[in-house]
Biopython code that builds the backbone (N, CA, C, O; Angstrom):
import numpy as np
from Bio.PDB.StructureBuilder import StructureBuilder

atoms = [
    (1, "UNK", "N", (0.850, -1.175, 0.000)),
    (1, "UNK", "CA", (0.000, 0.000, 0.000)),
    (1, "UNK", "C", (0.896, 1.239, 0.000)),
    (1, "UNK", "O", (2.010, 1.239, 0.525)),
    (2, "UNK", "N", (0.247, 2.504, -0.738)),
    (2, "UNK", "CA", (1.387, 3.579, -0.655)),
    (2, "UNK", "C", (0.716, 4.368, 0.366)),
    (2, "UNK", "O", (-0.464, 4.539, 0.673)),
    (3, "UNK", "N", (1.903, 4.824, 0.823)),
    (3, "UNK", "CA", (1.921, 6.218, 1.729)),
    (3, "UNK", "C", (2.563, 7.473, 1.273)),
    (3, "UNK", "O", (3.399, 8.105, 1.918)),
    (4, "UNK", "N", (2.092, 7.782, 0.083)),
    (4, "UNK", "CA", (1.633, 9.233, -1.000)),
    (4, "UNK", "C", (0.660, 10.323, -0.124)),
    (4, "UNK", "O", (-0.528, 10.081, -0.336)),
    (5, "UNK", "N", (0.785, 10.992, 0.423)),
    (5, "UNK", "CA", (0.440, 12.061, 0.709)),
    (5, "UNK", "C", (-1.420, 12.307, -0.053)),
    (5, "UNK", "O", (-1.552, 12.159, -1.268)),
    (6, "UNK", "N", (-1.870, 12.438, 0.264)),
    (6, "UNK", "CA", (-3.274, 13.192, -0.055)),
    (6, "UNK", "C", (-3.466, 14.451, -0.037)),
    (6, "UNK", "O", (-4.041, 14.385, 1.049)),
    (7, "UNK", "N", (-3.495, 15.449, -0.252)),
    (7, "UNK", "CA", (-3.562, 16.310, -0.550)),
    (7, "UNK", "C", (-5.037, 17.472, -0.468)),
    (7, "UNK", "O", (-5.612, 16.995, -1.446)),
    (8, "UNK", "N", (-5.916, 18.522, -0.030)),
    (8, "UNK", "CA", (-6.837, 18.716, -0.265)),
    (8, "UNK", "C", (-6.764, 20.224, 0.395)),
    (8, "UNK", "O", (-6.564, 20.609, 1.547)),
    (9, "UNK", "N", (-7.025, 20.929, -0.896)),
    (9, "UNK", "CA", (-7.315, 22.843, -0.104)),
    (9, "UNK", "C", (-8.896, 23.192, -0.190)),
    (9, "UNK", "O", (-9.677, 22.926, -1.103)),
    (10, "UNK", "N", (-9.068, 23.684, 0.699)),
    (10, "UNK", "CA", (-10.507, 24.131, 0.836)),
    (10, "UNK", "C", (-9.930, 25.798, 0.810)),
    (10, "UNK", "O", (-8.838, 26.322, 1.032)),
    (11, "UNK", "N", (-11.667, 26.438, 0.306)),
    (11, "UNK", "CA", (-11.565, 27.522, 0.038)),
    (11, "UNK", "C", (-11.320, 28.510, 1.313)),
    (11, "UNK", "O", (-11.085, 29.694, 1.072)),
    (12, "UNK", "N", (-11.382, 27.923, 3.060)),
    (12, "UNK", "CA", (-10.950, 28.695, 3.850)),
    (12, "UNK", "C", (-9.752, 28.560, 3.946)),
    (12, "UNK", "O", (-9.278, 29.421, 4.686)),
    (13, "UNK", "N", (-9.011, 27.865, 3.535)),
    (13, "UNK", "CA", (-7.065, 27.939, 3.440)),
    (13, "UNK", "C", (-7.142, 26.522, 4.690)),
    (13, "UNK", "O", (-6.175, 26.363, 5.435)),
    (14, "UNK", "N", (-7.864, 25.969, 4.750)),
    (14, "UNK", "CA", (-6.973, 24.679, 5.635)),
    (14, "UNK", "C", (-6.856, 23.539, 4.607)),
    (14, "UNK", "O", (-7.725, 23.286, 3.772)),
    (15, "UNK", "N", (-5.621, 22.838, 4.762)),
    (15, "UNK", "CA", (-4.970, 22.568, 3.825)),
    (15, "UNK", "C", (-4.660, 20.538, 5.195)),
    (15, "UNK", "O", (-4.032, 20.477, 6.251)),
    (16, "UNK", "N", (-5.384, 19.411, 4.486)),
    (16, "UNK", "CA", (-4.868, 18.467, 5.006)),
    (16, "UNK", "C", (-4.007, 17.481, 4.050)),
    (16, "UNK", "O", (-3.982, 17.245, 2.842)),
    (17, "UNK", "N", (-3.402, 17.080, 5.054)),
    (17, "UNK", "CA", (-2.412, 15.749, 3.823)),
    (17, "UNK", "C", (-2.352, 14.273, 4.636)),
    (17, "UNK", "O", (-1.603, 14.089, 5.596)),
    (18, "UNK", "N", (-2.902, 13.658, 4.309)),
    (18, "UNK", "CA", (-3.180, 12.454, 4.954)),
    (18, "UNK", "C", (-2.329, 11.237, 4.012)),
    (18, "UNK", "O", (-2.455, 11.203, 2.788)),
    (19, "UNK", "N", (-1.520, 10.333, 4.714)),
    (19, "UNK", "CA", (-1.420, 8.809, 4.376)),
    (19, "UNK", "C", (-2.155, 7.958, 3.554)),
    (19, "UNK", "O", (-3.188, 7.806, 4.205)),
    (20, "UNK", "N", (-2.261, 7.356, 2.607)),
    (20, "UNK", "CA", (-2.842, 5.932, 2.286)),
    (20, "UNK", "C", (-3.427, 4.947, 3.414)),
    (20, "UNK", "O", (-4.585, 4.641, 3.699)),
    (21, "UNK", "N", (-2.142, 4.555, 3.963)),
    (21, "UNK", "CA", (-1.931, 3.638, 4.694)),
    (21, "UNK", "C", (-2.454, 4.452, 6.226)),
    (21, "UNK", "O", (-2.066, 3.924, 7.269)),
    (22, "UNK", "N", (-3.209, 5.553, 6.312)),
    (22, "UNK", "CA", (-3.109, 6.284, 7.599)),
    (22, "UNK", "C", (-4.682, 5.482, 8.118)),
    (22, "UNK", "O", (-5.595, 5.130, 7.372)),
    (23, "UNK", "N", (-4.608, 5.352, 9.634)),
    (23, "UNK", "CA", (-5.903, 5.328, 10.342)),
    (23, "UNK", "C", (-7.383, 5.872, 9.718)),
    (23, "UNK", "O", (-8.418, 5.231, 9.536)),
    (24, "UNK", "N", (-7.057, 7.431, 9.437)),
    (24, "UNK", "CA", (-7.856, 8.136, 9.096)),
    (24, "UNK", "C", (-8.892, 7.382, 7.534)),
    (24, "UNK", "O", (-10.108, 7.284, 7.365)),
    (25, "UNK", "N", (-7.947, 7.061, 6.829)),
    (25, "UNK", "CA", (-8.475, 6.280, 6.209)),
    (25, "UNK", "C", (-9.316, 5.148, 5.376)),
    (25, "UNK", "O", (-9.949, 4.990, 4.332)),
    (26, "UNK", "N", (-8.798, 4.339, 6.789)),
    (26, "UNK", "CA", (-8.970, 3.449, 7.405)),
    (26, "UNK", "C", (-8.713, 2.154, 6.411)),
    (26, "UNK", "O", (-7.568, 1.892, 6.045)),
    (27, "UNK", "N", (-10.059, 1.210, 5.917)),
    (27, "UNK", "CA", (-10.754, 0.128, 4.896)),
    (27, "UNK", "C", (-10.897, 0.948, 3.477)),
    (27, "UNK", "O", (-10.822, 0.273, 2.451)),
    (28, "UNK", "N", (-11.070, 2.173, 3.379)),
    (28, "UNK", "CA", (-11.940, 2.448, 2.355)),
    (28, "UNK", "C", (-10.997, 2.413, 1.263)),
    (28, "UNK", "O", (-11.487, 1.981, 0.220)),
    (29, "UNK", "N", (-9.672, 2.778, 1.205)),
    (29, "UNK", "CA", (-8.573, 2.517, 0.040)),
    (29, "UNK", "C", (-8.454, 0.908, -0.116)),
    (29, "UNK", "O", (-7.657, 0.536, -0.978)),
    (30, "UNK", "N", (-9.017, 0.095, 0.473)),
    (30, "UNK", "CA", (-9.316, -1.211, -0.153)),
    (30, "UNK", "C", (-11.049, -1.646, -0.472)),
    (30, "UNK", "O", (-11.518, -2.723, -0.102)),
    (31, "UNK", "N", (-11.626, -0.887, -1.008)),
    (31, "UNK", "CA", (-13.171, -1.047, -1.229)),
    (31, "UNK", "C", (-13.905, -0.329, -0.096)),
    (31, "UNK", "O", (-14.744, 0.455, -0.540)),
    (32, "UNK", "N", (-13.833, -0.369, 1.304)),
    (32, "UNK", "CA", (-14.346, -0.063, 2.199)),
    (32, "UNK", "C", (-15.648, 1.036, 2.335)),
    (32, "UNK", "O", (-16.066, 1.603, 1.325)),
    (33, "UNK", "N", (-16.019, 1.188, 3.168)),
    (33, "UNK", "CA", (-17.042, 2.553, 3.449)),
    (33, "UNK", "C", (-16.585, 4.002, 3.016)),
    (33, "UNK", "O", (-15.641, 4.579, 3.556)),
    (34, "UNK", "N", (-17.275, 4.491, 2.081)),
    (34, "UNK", "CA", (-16.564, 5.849, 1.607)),
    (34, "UNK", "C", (-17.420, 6.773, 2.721)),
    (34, "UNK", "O", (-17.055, 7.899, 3.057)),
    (35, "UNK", "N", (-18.959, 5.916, 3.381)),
    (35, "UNK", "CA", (-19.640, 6.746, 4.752)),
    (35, "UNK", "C", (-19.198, 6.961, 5.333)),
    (35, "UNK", "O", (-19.408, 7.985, 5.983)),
    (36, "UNK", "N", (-18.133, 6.060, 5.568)),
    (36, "UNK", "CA", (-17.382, 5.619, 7.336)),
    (36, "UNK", "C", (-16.415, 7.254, 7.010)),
    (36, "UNK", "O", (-16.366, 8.330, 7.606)),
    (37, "UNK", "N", (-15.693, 6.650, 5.643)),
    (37, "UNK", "CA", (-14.332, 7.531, 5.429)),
    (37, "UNK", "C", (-14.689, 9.019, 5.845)),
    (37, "UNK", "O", (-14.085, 9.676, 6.692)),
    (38, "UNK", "N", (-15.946, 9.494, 4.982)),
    (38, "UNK", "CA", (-16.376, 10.806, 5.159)),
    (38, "UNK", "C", (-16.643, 11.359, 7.070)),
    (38, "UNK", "O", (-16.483, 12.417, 7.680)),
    (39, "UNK", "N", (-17.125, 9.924, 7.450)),
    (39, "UNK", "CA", (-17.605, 10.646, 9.060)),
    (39, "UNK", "C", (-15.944, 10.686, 9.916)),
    (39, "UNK", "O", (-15.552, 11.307, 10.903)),
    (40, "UNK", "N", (-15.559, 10.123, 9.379)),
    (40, "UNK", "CA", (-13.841, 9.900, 10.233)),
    (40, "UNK", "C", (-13.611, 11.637, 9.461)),
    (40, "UNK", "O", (-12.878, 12.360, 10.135)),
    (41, "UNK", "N", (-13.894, 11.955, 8.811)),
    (41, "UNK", "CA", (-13.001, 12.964, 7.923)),
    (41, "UNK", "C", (-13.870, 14.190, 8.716)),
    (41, "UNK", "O", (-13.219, 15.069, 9.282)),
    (42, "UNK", "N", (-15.170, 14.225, 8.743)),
    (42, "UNK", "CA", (-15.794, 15.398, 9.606)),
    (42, "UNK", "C", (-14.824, 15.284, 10.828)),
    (42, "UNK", "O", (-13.868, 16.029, 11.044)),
    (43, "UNK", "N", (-15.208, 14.288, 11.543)),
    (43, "UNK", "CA", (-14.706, 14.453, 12.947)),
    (43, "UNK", "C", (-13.370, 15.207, 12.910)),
    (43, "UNK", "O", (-13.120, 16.328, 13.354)),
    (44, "UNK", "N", (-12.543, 14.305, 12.256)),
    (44, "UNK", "CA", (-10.956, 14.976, 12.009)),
    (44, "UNK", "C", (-10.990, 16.429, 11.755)),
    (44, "UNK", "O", (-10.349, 17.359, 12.243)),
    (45, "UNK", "N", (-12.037, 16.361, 10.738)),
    (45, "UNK", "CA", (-11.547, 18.181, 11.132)),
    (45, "UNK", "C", (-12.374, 18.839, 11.576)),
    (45, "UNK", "O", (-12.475, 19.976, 11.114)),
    (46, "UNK", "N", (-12.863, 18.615, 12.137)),
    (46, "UNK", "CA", (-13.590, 19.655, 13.448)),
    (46, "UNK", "C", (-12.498, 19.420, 14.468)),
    (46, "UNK", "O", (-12.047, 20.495, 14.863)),
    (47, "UNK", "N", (-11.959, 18.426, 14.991)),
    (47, "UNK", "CA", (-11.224, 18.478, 16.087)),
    (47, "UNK", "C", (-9.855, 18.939, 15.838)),
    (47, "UNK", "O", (-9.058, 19.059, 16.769)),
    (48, "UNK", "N", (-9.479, 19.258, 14.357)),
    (48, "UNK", "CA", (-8.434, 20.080, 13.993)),
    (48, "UNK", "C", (-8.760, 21.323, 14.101)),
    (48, "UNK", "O", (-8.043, 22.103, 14.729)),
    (49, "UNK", "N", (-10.188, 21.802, 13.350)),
    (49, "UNK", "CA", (-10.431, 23.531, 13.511)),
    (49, "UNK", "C", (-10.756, 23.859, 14.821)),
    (49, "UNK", "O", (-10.657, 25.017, 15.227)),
    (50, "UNK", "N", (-11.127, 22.958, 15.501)),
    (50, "UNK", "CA", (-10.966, 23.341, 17.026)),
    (50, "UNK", "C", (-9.911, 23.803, 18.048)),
    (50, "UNK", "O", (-9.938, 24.479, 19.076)),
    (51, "UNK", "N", (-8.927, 23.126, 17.301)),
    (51, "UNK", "CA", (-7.520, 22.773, 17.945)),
    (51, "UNK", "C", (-6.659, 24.215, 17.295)),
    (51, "UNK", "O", (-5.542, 24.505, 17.724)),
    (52, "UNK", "N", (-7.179, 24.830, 16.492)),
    (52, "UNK", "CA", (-6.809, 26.357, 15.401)),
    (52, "UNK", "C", (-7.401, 27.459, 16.228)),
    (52, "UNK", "O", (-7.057, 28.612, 15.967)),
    (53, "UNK", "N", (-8.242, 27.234, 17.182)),
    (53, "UNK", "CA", (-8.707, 28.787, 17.504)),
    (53, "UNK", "C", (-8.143, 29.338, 18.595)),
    (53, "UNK", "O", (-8.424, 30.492, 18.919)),
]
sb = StructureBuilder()
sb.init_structure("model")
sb.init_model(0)
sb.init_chain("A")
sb.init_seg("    ")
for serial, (resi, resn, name, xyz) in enumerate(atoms, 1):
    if name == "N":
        sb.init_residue(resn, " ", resi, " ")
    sb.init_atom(name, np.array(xyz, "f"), 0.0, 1.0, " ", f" {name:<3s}", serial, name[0])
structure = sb.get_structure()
């Protein structure tokens, strides 16, 4: 599995780069839940823009 960087800018300037192979991830880079992926991905960043103020 690669661990290539992900990449993603949103139009407020936060900028994440996540693993392949990362937690965050999880199953879904092998078929998995793209639901799951998305609710892991809210959480993550709310508890990042939280962690910004």
């Amino acid at each position: 599995m690669t661990t290539a960087p992900l990449r993603a800018a949103r139009p407020d300037g936060l900028e994440l780069a996540v693993g392949v192979g990362s937690p965050l991830v999880g199953d879904a880079a092998d078929g998995g839940s793209l639901s799951a992926l998305r609710d892991r991905v809210r959480r993550f960043r709310a508890v990042v823009e939280e962690a910004g103020r």
